[in-house]
Legacy VTK file of the C-alpha trace (Angstrom):
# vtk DataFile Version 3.0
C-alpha trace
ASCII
DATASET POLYDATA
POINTS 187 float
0.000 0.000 0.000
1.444 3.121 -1.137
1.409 5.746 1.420
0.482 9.676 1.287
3.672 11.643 0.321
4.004 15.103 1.400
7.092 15.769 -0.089
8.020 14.146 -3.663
11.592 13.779 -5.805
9.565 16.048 -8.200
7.895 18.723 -6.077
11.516 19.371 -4.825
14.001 18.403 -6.149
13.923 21.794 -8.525
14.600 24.199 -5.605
17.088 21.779 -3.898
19.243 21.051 -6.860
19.596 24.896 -7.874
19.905 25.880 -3.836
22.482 23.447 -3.278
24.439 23.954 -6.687
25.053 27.990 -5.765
26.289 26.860 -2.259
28.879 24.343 -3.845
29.618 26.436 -6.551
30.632 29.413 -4.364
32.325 27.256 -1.270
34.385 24.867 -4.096
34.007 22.108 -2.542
34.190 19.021 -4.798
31.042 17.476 -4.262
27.993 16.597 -6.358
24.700 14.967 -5.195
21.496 13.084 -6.337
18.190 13.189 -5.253
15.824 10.584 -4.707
12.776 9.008 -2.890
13.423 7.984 0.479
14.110 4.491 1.132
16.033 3.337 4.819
16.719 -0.128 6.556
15.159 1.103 9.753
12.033 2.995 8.735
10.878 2.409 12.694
13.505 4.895 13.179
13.993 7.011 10.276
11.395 7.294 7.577
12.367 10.340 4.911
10.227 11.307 1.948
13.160 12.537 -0.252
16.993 12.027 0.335
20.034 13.880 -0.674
22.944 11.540 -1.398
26.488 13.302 -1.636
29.702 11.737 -3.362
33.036 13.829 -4.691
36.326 14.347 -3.089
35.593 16.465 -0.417
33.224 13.799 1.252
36.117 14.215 4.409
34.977 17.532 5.428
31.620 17.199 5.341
31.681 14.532 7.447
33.810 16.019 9.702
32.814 16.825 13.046
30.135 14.350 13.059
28.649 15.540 9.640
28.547 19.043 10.752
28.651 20.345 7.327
25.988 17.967 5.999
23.886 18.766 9.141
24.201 22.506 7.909
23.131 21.858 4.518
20.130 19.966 5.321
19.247 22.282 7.664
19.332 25.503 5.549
17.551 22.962 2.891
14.737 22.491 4.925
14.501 26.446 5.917
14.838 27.637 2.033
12.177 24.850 1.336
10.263 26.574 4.420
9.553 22.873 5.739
7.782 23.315 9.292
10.163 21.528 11.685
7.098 18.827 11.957
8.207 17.815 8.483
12.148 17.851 8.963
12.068 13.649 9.352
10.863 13.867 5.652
13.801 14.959 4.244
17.560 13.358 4.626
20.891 14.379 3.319
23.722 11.440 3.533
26.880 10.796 2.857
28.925 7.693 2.568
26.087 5.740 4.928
26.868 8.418 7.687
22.866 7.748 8.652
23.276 4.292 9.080
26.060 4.214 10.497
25.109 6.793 13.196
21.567 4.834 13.758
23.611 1.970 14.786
26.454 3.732 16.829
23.443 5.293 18.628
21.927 2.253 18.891
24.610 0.763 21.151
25.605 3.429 23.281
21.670 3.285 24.165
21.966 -0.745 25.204
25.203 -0.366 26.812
24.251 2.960 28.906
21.162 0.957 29.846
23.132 -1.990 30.486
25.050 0.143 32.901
22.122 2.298 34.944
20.579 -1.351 35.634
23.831 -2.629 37.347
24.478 0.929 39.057
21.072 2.211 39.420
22.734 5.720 38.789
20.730 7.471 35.940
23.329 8.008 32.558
23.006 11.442 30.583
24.007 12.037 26.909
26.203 14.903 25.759
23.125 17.448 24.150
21.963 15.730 20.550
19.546 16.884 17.779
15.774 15.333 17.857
16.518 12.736 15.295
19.244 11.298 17.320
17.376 11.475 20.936
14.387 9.685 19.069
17.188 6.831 18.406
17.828 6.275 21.345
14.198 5.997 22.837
13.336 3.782 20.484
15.863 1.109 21.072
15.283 1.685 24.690
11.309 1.153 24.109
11.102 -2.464 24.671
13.226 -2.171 27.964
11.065 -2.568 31.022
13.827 -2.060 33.908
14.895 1.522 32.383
13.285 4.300 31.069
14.404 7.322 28.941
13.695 10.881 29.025
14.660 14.099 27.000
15.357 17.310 29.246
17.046 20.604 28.930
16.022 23.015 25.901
16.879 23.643 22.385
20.748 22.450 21.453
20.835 21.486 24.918
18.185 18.771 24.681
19.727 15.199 25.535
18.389 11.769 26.887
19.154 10.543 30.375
18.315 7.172 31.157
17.464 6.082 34.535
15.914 2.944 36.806
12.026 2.854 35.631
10.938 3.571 39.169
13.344 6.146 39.784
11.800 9.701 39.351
13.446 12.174 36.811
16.476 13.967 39.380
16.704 17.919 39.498
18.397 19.730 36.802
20.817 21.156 38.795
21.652 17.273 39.892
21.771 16.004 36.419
24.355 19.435 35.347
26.516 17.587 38.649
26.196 14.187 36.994
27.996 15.126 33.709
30.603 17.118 35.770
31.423 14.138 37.663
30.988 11.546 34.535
33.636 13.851 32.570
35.821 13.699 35.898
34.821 17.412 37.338
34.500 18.096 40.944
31.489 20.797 41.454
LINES 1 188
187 0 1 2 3 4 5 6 7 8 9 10 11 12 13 14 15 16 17 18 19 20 21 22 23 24 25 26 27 28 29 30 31 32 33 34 35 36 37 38 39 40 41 42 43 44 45 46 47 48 49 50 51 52 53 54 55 56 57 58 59 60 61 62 63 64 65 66 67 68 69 70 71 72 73 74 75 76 77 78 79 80 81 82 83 84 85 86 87 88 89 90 91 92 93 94 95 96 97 98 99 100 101 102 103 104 105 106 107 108 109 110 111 112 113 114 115 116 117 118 119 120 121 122 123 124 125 126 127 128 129 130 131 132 133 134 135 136 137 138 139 140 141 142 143 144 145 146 147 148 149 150 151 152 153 154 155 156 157 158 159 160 161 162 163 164 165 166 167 168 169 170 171 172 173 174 175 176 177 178 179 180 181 182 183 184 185 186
C-alpha cells in the first residue's frame, strides 16, 4: 500500500538542486549529489520522503565533526524549502552511509548505557543531541522494562538521560553535577 507523500523527488528536487548547486559552486568544494525518494533499513527509526545523497572528493569535510557540514546543509535545505520543523524527518541528506552508520552507533551506546544504569542504578546522561538522534535512542530503549528514557534541557541542549524505571526524573541542577562528575569534574 502506497502511502500519502508530502514531499516528492519532483515537487523538490527543482529548488534543492539549484539551492544546493550555488552553495557548492561558491564554497568549491568538490562534491555533487542526487536526489531521490526515500528508502532506509530502519524505517521504525527514520522514515524520509526525499533524500540527498552526496559523493566527490571532499566527502572528508563534510563529514567532519560528526557531519557538521551535511547537518548545515540539510538544515538551511529544509529552511529555504520553508519545511515546518514537523516535516524535517521527511527529508535526509547522507553521505557515505553516515545515517546508518550513526543509527547503529546510537543504537549501542543506548543498550550499553542501559546496560550500565541497571547494574548501578545511577541514571546516565548524553552529551546534548539533535531530535533525530534522541528519538534513536528511545526507540531502542522502548522495549526495555527495567529503564526508562527521558529528554530534558532546551533547544541544542536537549539530551536523553536514562534512569531505573521507578526512579523519578532527578533535578536539573543534579543532572548538570552528573555530567561534571561523569567527565571527571568536581562541582
Amino acid at each position: 500500500m502506497a502511502r500519502n507523500r508530502k514531499y516528492t523527488v519532483e515537487s523538490v528536487a527543482p529548488k534543492i538542486d539549484s539551492f544546493l548547486n550555488d552553495i557548492l559552486k561558491h564554497s568549491r568544494l568538490r562534491l555533487s549529489f542526487e536526489i531521490g525518494p526515500g528508502a532506509t533499513p530502519h524505517p521504525e527509526i527514520e522514515d524520509p520522503e526525499v533524500v540527498v545523497r552526496f559523493s566527490g572528493a571532499d566527502m572528508e569535510i563534510l563529514l567532519e565533526n560528526k557531519a557538521e557540514l551535511l547537518l548545515a546543509l540539510e538544515h538551511l535545505t529544509m529552511e529555504m524549502l520553508r519545511m515546518p520543523s514537523e516535516d524535517h524527518s521527511l527529508l535526509c541528506f547522507d553521505a557515505n552511509d553516515y545515517r546508518l552508520l550513526r543509527i547503529e552507533e546510537l543504537r549501542l551506546a543506548a543498550i550499553t548505557a542501559a546496560e550500565k544504569v541497571k547494574r548501578t542504578r545511577a541514571p546516565f546522561q548524553f552529551n546534548p543531541m539533535s531530535s533525530r538522534e534522541r528519538r534513536v535512542i528511545h526507540l531502542a530503549l522502548r522495549g526495555e522494562t527495567a529503564v526508562r528514557s527521558e529528554s530534558t534541557g532546551t533547544g541544542s541542549y536537549r539530551q536523553v538521560v536514562i534512569l531505573p524505571a521507578d526512579m523519578p526524573m532527578p533535578a536539573p541542577h543534579a543532572l548538570a553535577g552528573m555530567s561534571d562528575q561523569r567527565r571527571g569534574r568536581r562541582r
